[in-house]
C-alpha positions in Angstrom: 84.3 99.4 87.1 86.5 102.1 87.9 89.1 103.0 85.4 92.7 102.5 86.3 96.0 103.9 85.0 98.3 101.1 83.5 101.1 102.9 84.3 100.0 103.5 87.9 99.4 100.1 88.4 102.7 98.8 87.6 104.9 101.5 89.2 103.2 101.2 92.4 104.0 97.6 92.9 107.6 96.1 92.6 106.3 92.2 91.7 103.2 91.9 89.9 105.0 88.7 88.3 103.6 87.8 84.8 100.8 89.5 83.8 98.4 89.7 80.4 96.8 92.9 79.1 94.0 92.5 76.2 92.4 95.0 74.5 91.0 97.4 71.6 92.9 100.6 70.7 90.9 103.7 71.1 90.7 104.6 67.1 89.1 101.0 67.1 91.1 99.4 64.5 93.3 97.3 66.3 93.3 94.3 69.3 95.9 94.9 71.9 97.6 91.9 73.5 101.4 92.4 76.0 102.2 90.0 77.6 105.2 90.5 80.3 107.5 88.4 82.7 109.2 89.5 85.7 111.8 87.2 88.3 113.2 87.1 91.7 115.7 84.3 91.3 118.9 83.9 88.9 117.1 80.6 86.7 113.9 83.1 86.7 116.0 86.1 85.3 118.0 84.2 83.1 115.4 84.6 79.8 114.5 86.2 76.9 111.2 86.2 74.6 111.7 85.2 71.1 109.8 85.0 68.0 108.7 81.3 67.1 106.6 81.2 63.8 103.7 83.8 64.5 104.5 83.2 68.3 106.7 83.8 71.2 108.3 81.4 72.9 111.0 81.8 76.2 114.5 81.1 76.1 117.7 80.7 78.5 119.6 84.0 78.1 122.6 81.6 79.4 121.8 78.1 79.1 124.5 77.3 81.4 123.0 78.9 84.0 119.5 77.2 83.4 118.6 75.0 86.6 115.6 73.7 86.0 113.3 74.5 82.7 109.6 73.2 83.8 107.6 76.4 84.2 110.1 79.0 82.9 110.4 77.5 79.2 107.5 77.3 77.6 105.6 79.2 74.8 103.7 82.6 75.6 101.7 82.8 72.7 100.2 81.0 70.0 98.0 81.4 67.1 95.5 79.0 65.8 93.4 80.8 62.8 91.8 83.8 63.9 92.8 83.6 67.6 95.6 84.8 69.6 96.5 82.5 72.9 98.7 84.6 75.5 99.4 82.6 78.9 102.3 82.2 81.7 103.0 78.7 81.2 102.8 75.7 78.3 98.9 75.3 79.0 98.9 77.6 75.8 99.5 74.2 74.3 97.0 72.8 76.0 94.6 75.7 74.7 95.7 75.2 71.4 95.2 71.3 71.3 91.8 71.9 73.1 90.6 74.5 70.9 92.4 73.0 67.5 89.8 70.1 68.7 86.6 72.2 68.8 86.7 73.2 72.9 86.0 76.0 73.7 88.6 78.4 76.1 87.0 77.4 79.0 86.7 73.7 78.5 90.3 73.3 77.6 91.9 74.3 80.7 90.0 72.2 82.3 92.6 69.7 82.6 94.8 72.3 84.5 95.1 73.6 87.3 98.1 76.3 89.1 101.3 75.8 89.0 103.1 73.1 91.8 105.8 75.6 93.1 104.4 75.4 96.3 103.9 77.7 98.5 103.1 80.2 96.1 101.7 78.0 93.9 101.6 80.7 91.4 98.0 81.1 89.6 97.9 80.1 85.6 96.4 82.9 83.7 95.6 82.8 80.0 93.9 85.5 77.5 92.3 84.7 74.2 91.7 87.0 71.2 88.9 85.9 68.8 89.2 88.1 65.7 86.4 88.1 63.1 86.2 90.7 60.7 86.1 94.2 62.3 85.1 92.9 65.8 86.5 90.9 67.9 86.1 89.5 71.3 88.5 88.3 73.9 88.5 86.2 77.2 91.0 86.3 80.4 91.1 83.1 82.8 92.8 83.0 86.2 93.4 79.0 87.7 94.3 79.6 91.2 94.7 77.4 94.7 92.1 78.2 97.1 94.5 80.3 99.3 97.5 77.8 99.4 95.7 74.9 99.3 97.3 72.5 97.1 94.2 69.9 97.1 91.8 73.2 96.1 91.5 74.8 92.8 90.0 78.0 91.9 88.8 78.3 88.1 87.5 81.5 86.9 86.5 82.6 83.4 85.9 86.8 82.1 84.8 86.9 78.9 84.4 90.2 76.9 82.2 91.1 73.7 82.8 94.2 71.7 84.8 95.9 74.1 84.9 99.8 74.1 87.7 101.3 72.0 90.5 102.9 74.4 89.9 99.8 77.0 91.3 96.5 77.7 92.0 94.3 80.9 94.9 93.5 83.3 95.6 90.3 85.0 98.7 89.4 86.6 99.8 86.6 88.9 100.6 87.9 92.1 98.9 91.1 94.4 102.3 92.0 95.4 105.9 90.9 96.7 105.5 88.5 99.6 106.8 85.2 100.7 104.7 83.1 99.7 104.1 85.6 96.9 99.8 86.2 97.4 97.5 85.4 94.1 95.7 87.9 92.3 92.4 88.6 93.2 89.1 89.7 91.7 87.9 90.7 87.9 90.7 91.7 85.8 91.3 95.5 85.9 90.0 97.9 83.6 92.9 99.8 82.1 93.1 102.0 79.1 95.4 101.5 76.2 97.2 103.5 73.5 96.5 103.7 69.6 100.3 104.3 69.2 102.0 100.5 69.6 105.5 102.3 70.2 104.1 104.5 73.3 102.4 101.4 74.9 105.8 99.6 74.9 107.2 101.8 76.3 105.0 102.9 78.7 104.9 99.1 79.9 108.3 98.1 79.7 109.3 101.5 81.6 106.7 101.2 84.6 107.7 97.7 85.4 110.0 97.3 88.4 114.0 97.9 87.2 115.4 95.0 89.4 112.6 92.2 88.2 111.7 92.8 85.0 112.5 90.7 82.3 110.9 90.5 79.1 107.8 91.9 77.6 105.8 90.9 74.2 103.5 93.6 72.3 101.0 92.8 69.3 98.8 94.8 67.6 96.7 93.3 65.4 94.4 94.7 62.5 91.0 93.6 62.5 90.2 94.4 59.0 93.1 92.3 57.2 94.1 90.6 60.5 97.9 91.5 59.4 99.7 92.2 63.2 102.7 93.6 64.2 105.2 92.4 67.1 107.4 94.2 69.4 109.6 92.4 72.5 111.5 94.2 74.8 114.2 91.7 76.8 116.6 93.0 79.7 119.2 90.5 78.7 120.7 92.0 75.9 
């Protein structure tokens, strides 16, 4: 698989939506996860990403402008022991609750499928982080309607084992702007990522399309002590 350039791939399209990037930095010593959202409408734009224990969880910028809360509140990330859930929607419950009852990734999203704001019907994707020691492993999943089809559900599982240092995998929700907004297709891409935590931030939060972006979470996570740090980056201010 070809190689692509992160920041190529978000400043070449205006509306990826939400999108997950996983990964191991290229001095090998630390697991990469962002996570970032983007919005078209006022209720979509109105958020910001906050820290929730050793989560992340979205929150009305204006609450009096919140119209309807069901798949724009929820909680990005969660940690159970040594693994790091990072998803668009509140199946990262549903992960953790699988998982925290020994499922595996896979198994526990069972249960869902995409999201019913037809006719998008935007995909659910979720990432997973398993840290042991100094190796780790991490696995992307994309739920998505079998082109529009609400009765149809696509469920698709990449799962990666010592990844290469420098590398890490891209998966966001939608190909590009439209109406209905198209899912993503194929493998997650292969992207490279940055030892410096700062420089990724920024080269993320920079790249992503001015009018729609609105919040994006960072972590960096050392696999010898498993100690992480956190950076979020939110429009509203």
């Amino acid at each position: 698989m070809k190689l692509l350039s992160l920041e190529q791939e978000l400043s070449s399209n205006a509306y990826p939506g939400r999108g997950i990037v996983l990964g191991l930095t290229p001095d090998g010593t630390h697991a990469v996860a962002a996570y970032f959202i983007m919005g078209r409408s006022v209720n979509s734009r109105n958020r910001v990403f906050v820290e929730d224990g050793e989560g992340i969880r979205t929150q009305a910028f204006d609450p009096s402008k919140l119209s309807d809360p069901s798949l724009i509140i929820y909680a990005p990330v969660r940690v159970l022991g040594n693994k790091t859930i990072v998803t668009n929607g509140d199946q990262t419950d549903t992960i953790y609750d699988g998982m925290d009852h020994q499922m595996t990734f896979e198994q526990s999203l069972r249960s869902r499928k995409f999201e019913p704001d037809g006719p998008n019907y935007t995909p659910r994707i979720s990432g997973i982080l398993h840290v042991e020691g100094t190796h780790f492993n991490y696995a992307m999943s994309i739920l998505k309607s079998n082109d529009g089809d609400p009765d149809s559900c696509h469920r698709y599982t990449f799962a990666y084992e010592n990844p290469k240092a420098g590398q890490g995998h891209f998966i966001h929700t939608y190909m590009h702007d439209g109406d209905p907004l198209p899912s993503f297709e194929g493998e997650p891409k292969l992207v490279s990522v940055c030892d410096d935590m700062d420089a990724f931030t920024d080269l993320l939060w920079n790249n992503l399309n001015e009018d729609n972006k609105v919040s994006l979470f960072v972590r960096y996570i050392n696999l010898e002590n498993g100690t992480y740090k956190t950076k979020i980056v939110n429009k509203n201010k």
